[in-house]
C-alpha positions in Angstrom: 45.3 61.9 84.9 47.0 65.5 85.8 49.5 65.3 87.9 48.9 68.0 90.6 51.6 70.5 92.0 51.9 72.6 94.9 50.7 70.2 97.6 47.4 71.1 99.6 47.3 74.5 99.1 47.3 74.3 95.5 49.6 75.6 92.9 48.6 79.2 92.3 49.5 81.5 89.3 52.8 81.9 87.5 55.1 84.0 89.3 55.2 86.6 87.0 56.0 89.9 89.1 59.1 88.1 90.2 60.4 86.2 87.1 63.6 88.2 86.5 64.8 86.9 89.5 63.9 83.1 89.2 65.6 80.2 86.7 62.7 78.6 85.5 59.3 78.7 86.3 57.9 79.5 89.8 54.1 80.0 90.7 52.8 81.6 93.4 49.7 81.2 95.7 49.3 83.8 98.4 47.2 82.3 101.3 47.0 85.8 103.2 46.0 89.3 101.9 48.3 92.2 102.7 45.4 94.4 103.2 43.9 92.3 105.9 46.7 91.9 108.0 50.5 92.1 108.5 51.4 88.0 108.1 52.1 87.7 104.4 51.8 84.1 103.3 52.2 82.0 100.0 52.4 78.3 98.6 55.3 79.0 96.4 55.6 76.3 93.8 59.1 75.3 91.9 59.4 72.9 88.6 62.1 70.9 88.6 65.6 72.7 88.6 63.5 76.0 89.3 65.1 78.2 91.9 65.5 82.1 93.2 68.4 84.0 93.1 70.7 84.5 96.1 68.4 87.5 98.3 68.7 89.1 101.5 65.3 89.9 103.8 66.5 93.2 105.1 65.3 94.5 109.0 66.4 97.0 111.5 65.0 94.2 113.7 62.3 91.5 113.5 61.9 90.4 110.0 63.3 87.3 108.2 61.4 84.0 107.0 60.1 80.9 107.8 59.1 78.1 105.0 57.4 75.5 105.3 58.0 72.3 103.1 54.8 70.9 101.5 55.4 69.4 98.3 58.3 67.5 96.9 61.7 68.3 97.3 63.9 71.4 97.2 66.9 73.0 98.3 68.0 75.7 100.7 71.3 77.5 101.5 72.6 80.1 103.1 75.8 82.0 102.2 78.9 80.2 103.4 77.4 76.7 104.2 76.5 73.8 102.7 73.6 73.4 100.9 70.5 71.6 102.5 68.3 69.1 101.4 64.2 69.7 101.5 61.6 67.2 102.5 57.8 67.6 103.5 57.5 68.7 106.6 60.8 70.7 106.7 61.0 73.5 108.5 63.9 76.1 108.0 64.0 79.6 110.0 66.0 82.1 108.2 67.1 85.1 110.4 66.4 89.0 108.3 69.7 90.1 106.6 71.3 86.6 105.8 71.8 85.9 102.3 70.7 82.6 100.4 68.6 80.8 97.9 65.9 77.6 97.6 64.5 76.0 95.4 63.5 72.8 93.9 66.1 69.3 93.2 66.8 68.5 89.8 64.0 65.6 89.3 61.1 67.0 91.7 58.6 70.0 92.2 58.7 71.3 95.2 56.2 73.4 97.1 56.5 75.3 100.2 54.8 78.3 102.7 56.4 81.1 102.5 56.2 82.9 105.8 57.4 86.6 105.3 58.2 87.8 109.0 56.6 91.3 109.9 59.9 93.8 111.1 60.9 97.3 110.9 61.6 98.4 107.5 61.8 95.5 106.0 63.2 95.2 102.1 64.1 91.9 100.0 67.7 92.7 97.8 67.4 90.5 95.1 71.0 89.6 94.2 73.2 87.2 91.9 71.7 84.1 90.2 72.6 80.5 90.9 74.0 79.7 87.8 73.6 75.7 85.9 77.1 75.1 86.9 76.7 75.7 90.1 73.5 74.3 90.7 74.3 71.1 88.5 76.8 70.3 91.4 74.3 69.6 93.7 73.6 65.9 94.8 70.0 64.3 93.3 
């Protein structure tokens, strides 16, 4: 038997508009359609040691994003603190023009929502990769 990734709301495409800024393979499945309203929200899927580069959602207020931990486990961190460990059911809040990364641990897929929060001019800046020897530091 298959084994299944990206939880309940399935695993979705490869994440191929937004490879260059991934290390390894991502896929994305957007649960909301931009041209129906102004919540954008995808199942973003991570194989194991698969994660984004350090970014910053940019607002002149409002803005930021939430995720949502459905699948597996992952990691998030935000500049300047420690990383933090991802379970199902998570929930982690991060407030527009604060940089940091997430991903998935080094033996699990992780899945979660992706909650982009609507705000006034709102950009993503992709910005330097998390590179194996910094990511191999991290605790299984």
């Amino acid at each position: 038997m298959e084994e299944k990734h990206g939880g309940n709301f399935g695993l979705g495409e490869p994440n191929v508009n937004f490879v260059k800024y991934f290390i390894g393979n991502s896929y994305l499945n957007p649960l909301t359609d931009m041209n129906k309203t102004s919540l954008f929200i995808a199942n973003v899927t991570f194989e194991p040691k698969c994660r984004n580069n350090w970014h910053i959602h940019k607002s002149e207020s409002g803005g930021g994003q939430i995720l949502i931990c459905v699948d597996g486990e992952g990691w998030y961190q935000e500049e300047g603190k420690e990383p933090r460990k991802l379970h199902v059911g998570d929930v982690v809040t991060i407030p527009a023009n604060v940089k940091h990364w997430h991903g998935a641990t080094s033996s699990s897929w992780f899945s979660h929502l992706a909650i982009e929060v609507p705000g006034k001019n709102t950009s993503t800046e992709w910005c330097e990769a998390i590179t194996d020897e910094e990511y191999n530091k991290l605790p299984n």
